[in-house]
SERO-4910 file (N, C-alpha, C, O; in steps of 0.05 Angstrom, whole numbers):
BEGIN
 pado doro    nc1    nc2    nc3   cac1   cac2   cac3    cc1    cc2    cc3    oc1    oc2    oc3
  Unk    A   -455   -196   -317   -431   -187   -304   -419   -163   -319   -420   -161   -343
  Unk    A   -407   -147   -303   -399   -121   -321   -371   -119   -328   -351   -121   -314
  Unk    A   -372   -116   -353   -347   -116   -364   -309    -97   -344   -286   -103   -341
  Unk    A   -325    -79   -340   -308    -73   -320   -286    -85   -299   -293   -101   -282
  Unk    A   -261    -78   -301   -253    -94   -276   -233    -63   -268   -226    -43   -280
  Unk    A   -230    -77   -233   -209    -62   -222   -191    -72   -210   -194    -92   -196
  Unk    A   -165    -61   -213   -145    -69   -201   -136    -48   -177   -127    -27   -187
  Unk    A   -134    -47   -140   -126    -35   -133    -99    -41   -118    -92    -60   -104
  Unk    A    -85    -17   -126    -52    -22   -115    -49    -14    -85    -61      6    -78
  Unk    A    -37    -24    -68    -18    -10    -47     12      7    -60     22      7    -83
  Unk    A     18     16    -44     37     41    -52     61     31    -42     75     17    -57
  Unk    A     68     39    -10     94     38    -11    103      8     -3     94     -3     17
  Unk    A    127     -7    -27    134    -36    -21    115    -47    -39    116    -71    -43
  Unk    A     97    -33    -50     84    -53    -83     93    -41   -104    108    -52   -119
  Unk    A     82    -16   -107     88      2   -134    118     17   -130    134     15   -148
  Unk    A    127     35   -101    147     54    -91    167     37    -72    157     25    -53
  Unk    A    184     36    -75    203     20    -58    215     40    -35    238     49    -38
  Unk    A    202     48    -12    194     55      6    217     43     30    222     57     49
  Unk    A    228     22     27    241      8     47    263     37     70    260     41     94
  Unk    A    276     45     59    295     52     73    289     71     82    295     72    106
  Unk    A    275     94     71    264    121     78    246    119    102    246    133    123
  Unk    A    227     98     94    199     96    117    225     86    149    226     97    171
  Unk    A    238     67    142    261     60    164    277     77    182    287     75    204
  Unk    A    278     97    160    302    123    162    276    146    185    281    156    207
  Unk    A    257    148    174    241    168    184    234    159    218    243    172    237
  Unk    A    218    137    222    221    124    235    245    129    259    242    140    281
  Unk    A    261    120    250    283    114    272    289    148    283    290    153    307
  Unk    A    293    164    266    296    193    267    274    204    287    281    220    304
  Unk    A    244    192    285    222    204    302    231    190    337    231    203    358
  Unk    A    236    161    333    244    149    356    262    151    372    257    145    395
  Unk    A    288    161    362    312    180    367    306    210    386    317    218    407
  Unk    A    284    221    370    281    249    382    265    246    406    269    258    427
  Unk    A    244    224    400    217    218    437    249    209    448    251    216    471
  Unk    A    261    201    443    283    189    463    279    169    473    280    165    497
  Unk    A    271    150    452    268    121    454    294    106    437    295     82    443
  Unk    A    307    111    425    329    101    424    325     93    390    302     94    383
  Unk    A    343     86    372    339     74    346    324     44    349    321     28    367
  Unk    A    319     47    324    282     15    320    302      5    298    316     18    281
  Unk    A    300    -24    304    305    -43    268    294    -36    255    272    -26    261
  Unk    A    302    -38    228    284    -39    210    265    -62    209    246    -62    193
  Unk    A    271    -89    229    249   -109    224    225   -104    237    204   -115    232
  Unk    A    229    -86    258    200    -87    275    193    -59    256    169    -52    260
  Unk    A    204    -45    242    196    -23    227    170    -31    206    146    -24    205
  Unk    A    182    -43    194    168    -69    167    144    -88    172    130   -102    158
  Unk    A    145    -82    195    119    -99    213     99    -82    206     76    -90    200
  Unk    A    105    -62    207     69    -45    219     71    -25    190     53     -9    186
  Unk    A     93    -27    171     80    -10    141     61    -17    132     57    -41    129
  Unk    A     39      6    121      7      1    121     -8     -1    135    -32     -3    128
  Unk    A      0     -1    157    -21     17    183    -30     42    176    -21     53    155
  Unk    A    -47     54    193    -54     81    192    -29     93    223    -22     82    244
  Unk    A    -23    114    211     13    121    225     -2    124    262     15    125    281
  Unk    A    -18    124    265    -30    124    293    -28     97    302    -12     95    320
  Unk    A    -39     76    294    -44     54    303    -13     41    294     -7     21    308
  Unk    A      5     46    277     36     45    266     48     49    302     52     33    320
  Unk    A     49     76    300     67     78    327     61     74    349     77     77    367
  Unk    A     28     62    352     28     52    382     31     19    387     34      6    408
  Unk    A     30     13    365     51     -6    356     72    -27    368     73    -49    378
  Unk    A     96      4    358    113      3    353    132     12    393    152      2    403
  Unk    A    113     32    402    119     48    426    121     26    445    105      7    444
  Unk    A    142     27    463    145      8    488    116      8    506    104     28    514
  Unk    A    110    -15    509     84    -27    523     81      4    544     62     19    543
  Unk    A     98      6    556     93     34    576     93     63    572     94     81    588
  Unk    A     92     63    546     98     97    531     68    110    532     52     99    517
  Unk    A     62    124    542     41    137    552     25    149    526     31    167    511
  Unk    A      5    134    526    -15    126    506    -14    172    493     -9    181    471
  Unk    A    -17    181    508    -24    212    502      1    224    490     -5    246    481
  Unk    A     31    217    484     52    218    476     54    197    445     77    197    435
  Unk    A     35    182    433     40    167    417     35    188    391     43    185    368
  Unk    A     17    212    400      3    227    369     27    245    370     23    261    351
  Unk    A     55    251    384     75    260    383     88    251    368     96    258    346
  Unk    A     93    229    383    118    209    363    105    210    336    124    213    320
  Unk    A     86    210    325     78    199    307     83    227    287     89    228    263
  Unk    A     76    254    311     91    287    288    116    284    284    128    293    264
  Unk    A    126    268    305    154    269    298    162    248    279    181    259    267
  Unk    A    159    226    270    151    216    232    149    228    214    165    226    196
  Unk    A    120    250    214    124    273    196    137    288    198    148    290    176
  Unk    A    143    301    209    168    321    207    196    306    196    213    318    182
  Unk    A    198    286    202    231    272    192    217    266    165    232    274    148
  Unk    A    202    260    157    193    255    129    202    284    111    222    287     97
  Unk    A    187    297    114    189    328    103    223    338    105    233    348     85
  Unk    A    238    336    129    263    346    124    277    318    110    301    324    105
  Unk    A    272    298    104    282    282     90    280    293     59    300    294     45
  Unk    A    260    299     50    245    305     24    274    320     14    289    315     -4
  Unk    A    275    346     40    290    361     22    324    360     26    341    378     23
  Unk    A    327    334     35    360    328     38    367    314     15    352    297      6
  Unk    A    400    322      1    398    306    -29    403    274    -20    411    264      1
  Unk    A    395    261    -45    396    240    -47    368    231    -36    366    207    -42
  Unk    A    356    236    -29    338    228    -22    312    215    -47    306    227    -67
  Unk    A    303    189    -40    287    184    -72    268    164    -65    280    143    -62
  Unk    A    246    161    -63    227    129    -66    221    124    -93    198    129   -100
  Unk    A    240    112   -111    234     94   -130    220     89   -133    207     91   -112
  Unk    A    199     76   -160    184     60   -160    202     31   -172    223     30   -184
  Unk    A    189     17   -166    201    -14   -166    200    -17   -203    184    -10   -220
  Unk    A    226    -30   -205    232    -44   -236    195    -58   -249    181    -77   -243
  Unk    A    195    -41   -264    165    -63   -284    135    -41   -276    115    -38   -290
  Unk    A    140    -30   -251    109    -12   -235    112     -3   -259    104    -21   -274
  Unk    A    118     14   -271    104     37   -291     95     26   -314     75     34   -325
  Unk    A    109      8   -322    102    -12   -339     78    -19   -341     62    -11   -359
  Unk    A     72    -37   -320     51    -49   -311     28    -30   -313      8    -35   -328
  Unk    A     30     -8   -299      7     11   -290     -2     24   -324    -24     34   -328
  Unk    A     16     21   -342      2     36   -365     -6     11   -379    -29     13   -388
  Unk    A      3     -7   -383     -9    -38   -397    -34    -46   -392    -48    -59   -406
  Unk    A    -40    -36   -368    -67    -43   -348    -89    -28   -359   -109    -39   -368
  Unk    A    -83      8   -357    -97     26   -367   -100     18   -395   -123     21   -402
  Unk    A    -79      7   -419    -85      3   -446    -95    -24   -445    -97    -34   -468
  Unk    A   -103    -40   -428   -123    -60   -424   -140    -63   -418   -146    -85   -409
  Unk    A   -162    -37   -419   -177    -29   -412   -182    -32   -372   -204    -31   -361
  Unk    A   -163    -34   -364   -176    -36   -325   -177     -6   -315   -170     16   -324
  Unk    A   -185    -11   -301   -193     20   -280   -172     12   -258   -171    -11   -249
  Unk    A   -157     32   -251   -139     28   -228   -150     40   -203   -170     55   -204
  Unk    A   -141     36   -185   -141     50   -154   -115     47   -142    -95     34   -150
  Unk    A   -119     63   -116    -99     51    -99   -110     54    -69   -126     71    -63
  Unk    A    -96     34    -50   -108     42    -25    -78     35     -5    -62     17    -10
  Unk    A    -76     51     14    -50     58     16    -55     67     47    -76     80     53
  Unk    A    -41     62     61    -37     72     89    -31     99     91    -42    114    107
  Unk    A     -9    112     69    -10    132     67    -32    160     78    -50    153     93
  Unk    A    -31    179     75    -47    204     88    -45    214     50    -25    210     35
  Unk    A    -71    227     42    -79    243     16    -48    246     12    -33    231      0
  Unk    A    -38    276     28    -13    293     30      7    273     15     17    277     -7
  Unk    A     11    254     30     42    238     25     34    220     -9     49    212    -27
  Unk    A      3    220     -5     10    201    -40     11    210    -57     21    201    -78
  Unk    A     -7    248    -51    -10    265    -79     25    273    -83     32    278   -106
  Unk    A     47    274    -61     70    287    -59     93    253    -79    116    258    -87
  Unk    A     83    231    -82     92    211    -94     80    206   -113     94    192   -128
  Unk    A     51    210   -126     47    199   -142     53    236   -163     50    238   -187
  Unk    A     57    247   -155     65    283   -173     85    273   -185     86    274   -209
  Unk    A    111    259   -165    135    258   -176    139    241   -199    148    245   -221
  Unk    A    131    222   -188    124    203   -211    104    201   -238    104    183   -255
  Unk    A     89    222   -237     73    225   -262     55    201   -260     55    184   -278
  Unk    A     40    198   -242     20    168   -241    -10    171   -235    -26    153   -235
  Unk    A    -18    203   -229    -38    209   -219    -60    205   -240    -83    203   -231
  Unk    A    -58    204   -264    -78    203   -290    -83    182   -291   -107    176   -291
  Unk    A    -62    162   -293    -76    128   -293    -91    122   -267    -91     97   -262
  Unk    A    -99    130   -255   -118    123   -220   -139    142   -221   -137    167   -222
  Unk    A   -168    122   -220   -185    136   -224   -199    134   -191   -220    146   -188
  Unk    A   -189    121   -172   -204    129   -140   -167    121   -129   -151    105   -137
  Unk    A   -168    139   -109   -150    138    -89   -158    144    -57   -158    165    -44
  Unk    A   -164    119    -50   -164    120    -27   -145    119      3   -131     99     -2
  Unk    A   -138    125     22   -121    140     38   -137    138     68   -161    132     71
  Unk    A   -117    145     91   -135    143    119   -140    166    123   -139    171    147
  Unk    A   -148    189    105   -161    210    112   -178    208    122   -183    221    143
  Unk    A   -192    194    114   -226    196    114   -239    171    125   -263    168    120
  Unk    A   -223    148    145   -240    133    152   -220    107    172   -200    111    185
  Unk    A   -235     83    168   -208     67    181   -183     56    159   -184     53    135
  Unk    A   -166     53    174   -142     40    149   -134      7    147   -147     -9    161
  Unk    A   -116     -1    133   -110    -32    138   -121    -42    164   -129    -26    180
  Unk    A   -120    -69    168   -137    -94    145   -174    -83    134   -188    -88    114
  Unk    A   -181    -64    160   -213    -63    150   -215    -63    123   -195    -56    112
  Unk    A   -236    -70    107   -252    -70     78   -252    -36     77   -245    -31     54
  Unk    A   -254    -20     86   -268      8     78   -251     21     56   -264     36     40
  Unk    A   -231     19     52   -216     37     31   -226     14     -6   -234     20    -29
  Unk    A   -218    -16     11   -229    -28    -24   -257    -20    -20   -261      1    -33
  Unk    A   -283    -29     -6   -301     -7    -11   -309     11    -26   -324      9    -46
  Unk    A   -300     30    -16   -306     49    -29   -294     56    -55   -305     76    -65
  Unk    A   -278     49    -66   -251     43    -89   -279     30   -108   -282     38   -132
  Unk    A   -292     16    -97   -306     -8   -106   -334     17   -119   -342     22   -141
  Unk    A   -341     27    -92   -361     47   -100   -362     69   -118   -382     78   -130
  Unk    A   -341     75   -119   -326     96   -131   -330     88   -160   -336    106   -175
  Unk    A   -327     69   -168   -316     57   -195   -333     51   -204   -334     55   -228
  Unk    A   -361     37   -190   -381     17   -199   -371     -7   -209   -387    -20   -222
  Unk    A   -348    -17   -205   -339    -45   -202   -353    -60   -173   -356    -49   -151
  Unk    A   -361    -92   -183   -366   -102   -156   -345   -131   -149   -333   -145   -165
  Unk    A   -345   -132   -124   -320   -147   -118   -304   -172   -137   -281   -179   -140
  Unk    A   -329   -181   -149   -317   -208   -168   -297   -197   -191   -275   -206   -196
  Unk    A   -309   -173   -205   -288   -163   -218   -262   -148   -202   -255   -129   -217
  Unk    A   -249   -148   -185   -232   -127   -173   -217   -156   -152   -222   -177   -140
  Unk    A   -190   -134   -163   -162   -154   -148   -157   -128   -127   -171   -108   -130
  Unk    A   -140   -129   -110   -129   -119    -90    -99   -131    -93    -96   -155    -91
  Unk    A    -74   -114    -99    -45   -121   -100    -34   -105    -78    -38    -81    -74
  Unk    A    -18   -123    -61      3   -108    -38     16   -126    -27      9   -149    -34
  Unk    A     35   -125    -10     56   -131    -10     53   -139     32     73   -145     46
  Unk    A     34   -138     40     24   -145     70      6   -157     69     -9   -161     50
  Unk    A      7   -165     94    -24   -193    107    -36   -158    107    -53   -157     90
  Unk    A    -35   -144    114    -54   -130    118    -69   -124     95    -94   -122     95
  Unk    A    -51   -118     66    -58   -114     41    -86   -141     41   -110   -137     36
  Unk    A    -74   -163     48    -93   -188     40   -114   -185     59   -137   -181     52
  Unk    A   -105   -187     80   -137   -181     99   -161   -170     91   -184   -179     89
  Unk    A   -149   -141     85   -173   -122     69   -187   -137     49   -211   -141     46
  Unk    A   -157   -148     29   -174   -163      7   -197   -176      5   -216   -174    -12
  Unk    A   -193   -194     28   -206   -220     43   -238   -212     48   -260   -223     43
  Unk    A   -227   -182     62   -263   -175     81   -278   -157     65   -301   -150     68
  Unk    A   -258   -147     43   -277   -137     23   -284   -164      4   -301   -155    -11
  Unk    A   -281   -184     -1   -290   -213    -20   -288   -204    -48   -307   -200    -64
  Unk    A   -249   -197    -52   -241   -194    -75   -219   -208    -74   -211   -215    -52
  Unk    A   -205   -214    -97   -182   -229    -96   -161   -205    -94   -157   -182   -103
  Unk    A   -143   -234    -64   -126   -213    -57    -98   -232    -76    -99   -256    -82
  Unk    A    -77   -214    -82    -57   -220    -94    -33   -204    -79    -30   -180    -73
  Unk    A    -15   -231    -75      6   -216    -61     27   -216    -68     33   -236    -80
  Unk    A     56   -192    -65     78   -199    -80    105   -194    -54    109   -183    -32
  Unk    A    119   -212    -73    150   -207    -43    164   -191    -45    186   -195    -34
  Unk    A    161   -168    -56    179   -151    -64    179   -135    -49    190   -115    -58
  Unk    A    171   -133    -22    162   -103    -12    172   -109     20    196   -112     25
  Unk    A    149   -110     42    155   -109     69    157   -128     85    173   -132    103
  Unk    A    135   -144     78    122   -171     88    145   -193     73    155   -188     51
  Unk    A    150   -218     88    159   -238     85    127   -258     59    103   -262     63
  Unk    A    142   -264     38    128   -282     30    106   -300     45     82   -300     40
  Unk    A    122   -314     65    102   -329     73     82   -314     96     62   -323    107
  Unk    A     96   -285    101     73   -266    120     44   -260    105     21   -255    113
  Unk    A     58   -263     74     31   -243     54     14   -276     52    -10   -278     47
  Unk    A     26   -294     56      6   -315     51     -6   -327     71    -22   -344     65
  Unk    A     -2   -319    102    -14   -322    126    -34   -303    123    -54   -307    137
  Unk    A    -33   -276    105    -52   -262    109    -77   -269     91    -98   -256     90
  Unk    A    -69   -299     74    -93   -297     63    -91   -290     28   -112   -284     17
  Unk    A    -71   -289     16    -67   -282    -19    -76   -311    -22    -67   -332    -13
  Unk    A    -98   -304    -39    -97   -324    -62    -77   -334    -85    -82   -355    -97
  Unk    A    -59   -322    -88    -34   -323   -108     -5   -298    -95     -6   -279    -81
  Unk    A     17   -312   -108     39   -295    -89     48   -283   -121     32   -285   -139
  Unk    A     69   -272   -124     87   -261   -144    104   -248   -145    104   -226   -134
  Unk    A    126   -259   -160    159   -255   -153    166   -224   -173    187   -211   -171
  Unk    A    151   -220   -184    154   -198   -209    128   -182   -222    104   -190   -221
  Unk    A    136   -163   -232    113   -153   -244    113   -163   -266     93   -152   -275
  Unk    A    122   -180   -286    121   -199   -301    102   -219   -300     84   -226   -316
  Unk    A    108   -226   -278     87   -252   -270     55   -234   -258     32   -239   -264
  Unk    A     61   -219   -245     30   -204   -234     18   -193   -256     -6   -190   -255
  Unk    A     34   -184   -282     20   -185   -308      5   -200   -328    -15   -193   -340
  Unk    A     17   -222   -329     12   -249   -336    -13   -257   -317    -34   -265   -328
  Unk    A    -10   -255   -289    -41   -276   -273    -69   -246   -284    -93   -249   -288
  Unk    A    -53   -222   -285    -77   -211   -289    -92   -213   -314   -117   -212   -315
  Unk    A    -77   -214   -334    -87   -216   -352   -113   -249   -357   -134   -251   -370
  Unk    A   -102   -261   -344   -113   -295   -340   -146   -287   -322   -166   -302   -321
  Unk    A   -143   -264   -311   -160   -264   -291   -180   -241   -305   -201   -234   -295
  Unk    A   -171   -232   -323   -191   -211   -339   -197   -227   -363   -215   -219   -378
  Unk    A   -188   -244   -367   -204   -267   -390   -218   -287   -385   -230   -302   -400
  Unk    A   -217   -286   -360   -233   -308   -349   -265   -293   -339   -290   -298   -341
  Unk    A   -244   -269   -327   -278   -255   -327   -292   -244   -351   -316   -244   -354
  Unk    A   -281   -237   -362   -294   -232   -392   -310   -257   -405   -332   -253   -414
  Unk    A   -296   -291   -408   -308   -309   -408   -340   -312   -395   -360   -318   -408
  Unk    A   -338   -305   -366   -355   -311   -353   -387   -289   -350   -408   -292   -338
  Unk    A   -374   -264   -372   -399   -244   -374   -413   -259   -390   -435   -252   -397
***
């Protein structure tokens, strides 16, 4: 067994606390099709989709399937004039940075796989100074997005890690799904979009209240694999 392990992150609601902005953009795009303002709970449903399959979603059963890749410019665009209104900020969550360099000085290989588009993670992970600790970043540029396996995949390929060594961390059943159909341990935390018991309908092998504690199971789970080389 190869010494190697990987850990891949989801982004926004695991590592970036994403809540209000992705809500804010959202309602702003839905506002303008002239569909009227969205909760933030049916918002929170579909983070980590690929933003196509997000807003058809999200679009009233009768919104004309050829009008959904609209709504969906109109997301980006409120994203981008958000960027540059003050106050504007996606945090990363109390302990992420922490975590993400403890990992790298523990010898793991990171990833991330993220509903995100390339654009939006290289424009969050710049700010944050996080792009050096991630050695594959995968994104729906280039293929299908949540729950399919294809992003851990290739994360997987990318690295030459094979599934027994490699966790999958996020904060959705969809995060776990992937986990699931790629046959890596999925790990899930409540900190983010999904209801606790949503991330565990999706299938986490383990939940976690902190990056404290998601430090602690990892470490248990890279000694065990190390044990077992």
């Amino acid at each position: 067994m190869s010494d190697l392990k990987l850990a891949i992150f989801d982004v926004d609601g695991t590592l970036v606390d994403s809540r209000q902005v992705i809500h804010k953009a959202m309602d702003r795009a839905f506002v303008r099709a002239g569909l009227g303002e969205i909760d933030y709970d049916r918002v929170r449903m579909i983070v980590g989709l690929e933003l196509g399959e997000a807003v058809s979603r999200l679009a009233p059963p009768d919104y004309p399937v050829a009008r959904t890749a609209e709504l969906a410019g109109y997301y980006k665009e409120a994203f981008v004039q958000m960027r540059a209104e003050d106050g504007f900020a996606e945090p990363l969550y109390d302990g992420a940075r922490e975590t993400v360099e403890r990992l790298v000085d523990e010898g793991w290989l990171l990833g991330v796989a993220t509903g995100k588009a390339r654009r939006g993670l290289d424009i969050v992970f710049s700010h944050h100074g996080l792009h050096t600790h991630f050695q594959t970043l995968q994104t729906v540029d280039h293929g299908p997005g949540k729950p399919h396996p294809r992003m851990v995949l290739d994360a997987m390929a990318e690295t030459g890690v094979d599934a027994g060594n490699t966790v999958m961390i996020g904060d959705t059943s969809f995060d776990m799904e992937m986990a699931r159909a790629a046959k890596t341990r999925a790990i899930g935390v409540s900190w983010g979009f999904h209801t606790p018991d949503e991330v565990r309908a999706g299938g986490a092998h383990e939940l976690h209240e902190d990056f404290d504690s998601l430090s602690a199971a990892l470490r248990v789970f890279a000694d065990e694999r190390r044990g077992a080389a």
